[in-house]
N, C-alpha and C positions, 0 to 999 in steps of 0.2 A: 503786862501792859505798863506797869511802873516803870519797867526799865526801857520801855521802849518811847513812853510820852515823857521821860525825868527831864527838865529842862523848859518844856513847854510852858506858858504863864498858866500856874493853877487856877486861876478864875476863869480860862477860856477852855477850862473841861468839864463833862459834864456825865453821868455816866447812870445808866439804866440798871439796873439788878434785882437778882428777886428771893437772893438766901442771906436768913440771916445771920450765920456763923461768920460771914466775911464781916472785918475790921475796916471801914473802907479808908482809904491812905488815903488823909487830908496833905500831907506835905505836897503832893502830886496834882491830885484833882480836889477844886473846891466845894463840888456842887455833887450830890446825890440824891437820885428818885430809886426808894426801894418799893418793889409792887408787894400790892397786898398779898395775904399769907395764900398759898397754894393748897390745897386740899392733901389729906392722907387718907389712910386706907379705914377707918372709921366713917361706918355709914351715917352717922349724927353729921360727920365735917362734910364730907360730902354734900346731904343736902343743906344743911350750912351754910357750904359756900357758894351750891346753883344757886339760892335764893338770893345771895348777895350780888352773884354776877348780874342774873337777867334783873336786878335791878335797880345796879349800875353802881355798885357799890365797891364791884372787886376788879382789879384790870384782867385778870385772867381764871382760868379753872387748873391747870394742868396742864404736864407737856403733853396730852393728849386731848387735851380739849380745845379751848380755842381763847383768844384775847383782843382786848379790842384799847381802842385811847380814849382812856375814860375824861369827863372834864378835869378830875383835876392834870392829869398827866399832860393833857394838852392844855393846861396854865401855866405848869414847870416848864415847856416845853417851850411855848411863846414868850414866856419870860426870857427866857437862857436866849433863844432865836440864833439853834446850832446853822454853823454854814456845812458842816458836812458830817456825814454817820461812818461809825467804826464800831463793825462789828466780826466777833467772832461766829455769828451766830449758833447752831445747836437746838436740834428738836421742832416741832409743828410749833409750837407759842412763842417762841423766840425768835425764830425763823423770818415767822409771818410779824409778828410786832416790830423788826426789823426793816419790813418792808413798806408796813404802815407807816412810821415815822418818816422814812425817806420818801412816801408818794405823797404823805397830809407838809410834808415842810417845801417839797417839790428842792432837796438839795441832792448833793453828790453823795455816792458810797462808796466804802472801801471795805472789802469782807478779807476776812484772815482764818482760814481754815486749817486747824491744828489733827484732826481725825478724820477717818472717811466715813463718818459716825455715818453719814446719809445714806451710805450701801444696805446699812442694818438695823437703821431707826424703827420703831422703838426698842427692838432686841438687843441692839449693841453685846454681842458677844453674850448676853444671858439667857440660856438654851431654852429657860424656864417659862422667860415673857411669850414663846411662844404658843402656850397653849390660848392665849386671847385673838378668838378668829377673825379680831379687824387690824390684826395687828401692818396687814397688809396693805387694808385701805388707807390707813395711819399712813404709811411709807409712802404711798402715792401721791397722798395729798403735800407731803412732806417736802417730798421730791420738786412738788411743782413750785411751792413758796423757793427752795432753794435755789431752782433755775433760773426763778425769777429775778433772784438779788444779784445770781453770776451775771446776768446779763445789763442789769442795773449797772453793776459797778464800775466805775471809771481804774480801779485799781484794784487787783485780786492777788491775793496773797496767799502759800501754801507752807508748809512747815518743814517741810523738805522737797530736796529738787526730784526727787522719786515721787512724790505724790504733784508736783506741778507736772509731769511730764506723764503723768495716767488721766490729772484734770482736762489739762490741753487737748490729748486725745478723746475724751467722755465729752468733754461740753463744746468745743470747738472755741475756745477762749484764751489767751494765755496770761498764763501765771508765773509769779515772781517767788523765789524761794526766799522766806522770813524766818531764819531758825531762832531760837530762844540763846539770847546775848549775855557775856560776864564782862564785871569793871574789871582790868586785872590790877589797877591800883590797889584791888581790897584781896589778893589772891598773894601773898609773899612764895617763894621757890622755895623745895622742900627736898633735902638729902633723903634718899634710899638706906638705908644703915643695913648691913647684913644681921640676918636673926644669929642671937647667941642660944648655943644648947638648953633647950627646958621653956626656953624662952616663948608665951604662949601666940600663938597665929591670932592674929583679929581682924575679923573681916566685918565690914559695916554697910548697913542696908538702910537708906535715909529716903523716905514717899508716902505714900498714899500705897493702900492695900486692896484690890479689891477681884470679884469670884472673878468678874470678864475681863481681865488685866494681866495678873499675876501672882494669885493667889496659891494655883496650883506648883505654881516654878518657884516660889516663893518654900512651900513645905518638901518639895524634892529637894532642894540646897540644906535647909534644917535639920530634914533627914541626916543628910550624908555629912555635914559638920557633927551630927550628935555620934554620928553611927564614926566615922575615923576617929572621936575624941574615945570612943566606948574601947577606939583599939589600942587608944593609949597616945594619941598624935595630939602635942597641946595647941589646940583649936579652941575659940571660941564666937561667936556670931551676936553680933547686936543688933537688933532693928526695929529702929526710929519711925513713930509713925504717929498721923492725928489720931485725936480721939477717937474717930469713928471705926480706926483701922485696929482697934485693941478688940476689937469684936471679933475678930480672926486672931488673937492670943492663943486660944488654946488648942485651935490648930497648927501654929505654927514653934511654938513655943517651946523646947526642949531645956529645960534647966538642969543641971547651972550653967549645959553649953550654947545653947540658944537662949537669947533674953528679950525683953521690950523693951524700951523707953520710950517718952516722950520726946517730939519733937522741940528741936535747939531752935532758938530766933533767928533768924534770916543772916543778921550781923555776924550774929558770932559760927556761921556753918564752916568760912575758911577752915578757923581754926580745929572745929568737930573731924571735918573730913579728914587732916590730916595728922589723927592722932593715931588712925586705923593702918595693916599692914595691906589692906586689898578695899574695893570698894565693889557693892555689887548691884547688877541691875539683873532684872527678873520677870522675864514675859511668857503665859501661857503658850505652850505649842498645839494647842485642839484649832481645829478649821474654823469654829469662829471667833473666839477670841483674835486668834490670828490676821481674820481676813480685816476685822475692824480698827486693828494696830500696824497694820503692816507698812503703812506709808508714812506713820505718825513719829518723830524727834523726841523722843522725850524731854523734858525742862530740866531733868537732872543732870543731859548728858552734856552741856557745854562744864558746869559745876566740877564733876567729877572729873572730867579730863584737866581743869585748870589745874587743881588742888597738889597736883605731884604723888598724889597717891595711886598704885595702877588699880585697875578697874577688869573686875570678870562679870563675864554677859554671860547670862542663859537664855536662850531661847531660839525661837525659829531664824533660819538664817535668811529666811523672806522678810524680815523687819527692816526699816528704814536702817535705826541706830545699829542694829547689830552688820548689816551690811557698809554700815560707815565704817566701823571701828575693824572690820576682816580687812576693807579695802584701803584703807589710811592704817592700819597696824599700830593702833593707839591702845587694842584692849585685847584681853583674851578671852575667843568666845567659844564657850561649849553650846554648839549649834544638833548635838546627837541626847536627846533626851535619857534621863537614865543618873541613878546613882552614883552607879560606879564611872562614868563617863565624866562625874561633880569634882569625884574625889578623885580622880588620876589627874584631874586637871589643880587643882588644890595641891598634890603631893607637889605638880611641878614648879608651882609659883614658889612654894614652902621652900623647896630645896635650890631654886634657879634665880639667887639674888640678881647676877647680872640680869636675866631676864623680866624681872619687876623692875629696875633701874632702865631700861630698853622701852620699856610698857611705858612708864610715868613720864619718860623723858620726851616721847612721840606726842606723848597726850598732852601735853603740857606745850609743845607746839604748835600744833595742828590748833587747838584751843587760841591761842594768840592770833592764829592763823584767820580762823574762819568764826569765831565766834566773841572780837572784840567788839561790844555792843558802843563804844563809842563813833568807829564810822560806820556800823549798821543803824545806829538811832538817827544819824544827821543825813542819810541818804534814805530811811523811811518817812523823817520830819518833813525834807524838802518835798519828799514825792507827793502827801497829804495836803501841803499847801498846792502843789500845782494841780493837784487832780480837785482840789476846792475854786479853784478861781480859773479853768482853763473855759 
């Protein structure tokens, strides 16, 4: 959202959240309402926080409970006096507080949907949430706030043109493809060098970690980088992730050839990505992970294609991204699950300089091509002004 409001006057933003790990960027937006704290899985918080909600103390309970605009929220809210809502929305309480805010201010909305998280709410790909037998009524109820905003919207937004063209067909609406933008100002071009003998392979894995994503695809690649380096192939694997994602360290982790780090600052990633000889993305291939990423762009993948670094996919070849990069020929993707499938694809980057120089040089235009966020920010800025005042 930074890259997509940068420019807009920061005092006439104003922006709704509810975690408090996020930093909120003052350069950007001036104004921030965070809700009160959400309940865990401790039965003290819980009643806790019922007792704070019913009386009136908390804006919400959970994404599975319910929220409402408490007074103060509707003080922040008549103070600011937003002309129009932008939301990603996500889950039953955000959905629906979504829908509240746009029916109590009676303004326009704009929704921008990055997952088809609503096919699987509240499971999203975790096999586990299902043993909670309302998990179903959950999704119904879910469902309907959701349809309710598609049909609100004067502007609908989808994250790739594969998932506008499943929404189109599912809701009878249409949708505008809004993929995630890079400056290339801050992206310099980056020579391919041929590896010298001895010289060791380093491939880098920079995101967010998690079981319904790519956790699994994630430890198949560590595998098979640990398991060629144990043959003697000098390989090594980095990967970058937040704090919550070192919780999967020691599943993933193979030392000294698989390692962790922390994640780099945003500024300085140019430089990070391009110090690696590969760059990697990594999506489970089980039926539901799958189903609830399938239409979904990743935020890494305009980055990594800009960088001149090439770029290897794993995962199902039903994904948005990995079906971009087969049919634009920007990356090379192992779409057949499997070890040995990691590391035949590895020996050939290793050994097939031209072919990395091929990969980086594709991706590095296609990237200019379709994901320069300077005229997709001035042609999403004007469309929020017209869909605000038509």
């Amino acid at each position: 959202m930074s890259h997509l409001f940068s420019g807009w006057p920061r005092e006439s933003l104003a922006q709704i959240h509810s975690d408090r790990s996020i930093n909120p960027n003052g350069e950007i937006c001036a104004r921030y309402y965070q809700l009160s704290d959400r309940i865990t899985a401790n039965p003290a918080d819980w009643w806790r926080r019922t007792v704070d909600y019913v009386g009136g103390r908390a804006d919400s309970l959970d994404g599975i409970a319910s929220v409402r605009i408490t007074p103060r929220l509707e003080r922040w809210l008549k103070e600011f006096q937003p002309q129009i809502v932008f939301s990603q929305m996500g889950g039953l309480w955000l959905t629906r507080l979504t829908n509240m805010v746009v029916k109590t201010l009676q303004i326009p909305l704009v929704v921008h949907v990055s997952d088809d998280w609503i096919s699987d709410w509240p499971v999203n790909g975790l096999e586990r949430r299902n043993v909670f037998p309302i998990a179903q009524v959950l999704n119904y109820l879910c469902r309907l706030e959701f349809v309710n905003a598609i049909k609100a919207a004067r502007l609908r937004y989808c994250i790739s043109q594969a998932m506008c063209t499943q929404y189109q067909a599912r809701y009878g609406f249409e949708f505008s493809a809004l993929h995630n933008g890079i400056n290339p100002q801050q992206w310099s071009e980056k020579g391919i060098e041929p590896k010298r003998a001895g010289e060791p392979f380093r491939i880098f894995y920079s995101g967010s970690i998690s079981e319904n994503g790519n956790l699994q695809s994630l430890k198949d690649v560590s595998e098979a980088v640990a398991g060629l380096a144990e043959q003697g192939v000098p390989i090594r694997m980095e990967v970058a992730t937040h704090t919550t994602g070192f919780s999967f360290r020691p599943l993933i982790e193979r030392p000294p050839h698989v390692t962790f780090c922390e994640l780099v600052p945003y500024a300085d990633l140019p430089r990070r990505l391009q110090e690696f000889d590969l760059l990697l993305i990594a999506l489970n291939f089980d039926d539901v992970s799958s189903r609830w990423l399938r239409y979904s762009m990743l935020g890494k993948v305009a980055e990594y294609m800009i960088s001149g670094t090439p770029v290897l996919l794993y995962g199902p070849q039903t994904n948005a991204s990995i079906a971009y990069a087969v049919s634009e020929d920007w990356g090379y993707a192992v779409t057949d699950r499997g070890q040995l499938s990691i590391q035949a694809a590895l020996q050939r980057l290793i050994a097939d300089d031209g072919l990395r120089m091929s990969l980086a040089s594709n991706a590095r235009r296609i990237a200019l091509r379709d994901h320069d966020i300077t005229s997709m920010r001035g042609d999403f800025q004007s469309a929020v002004c017209e869909a605000a005042f038509s």
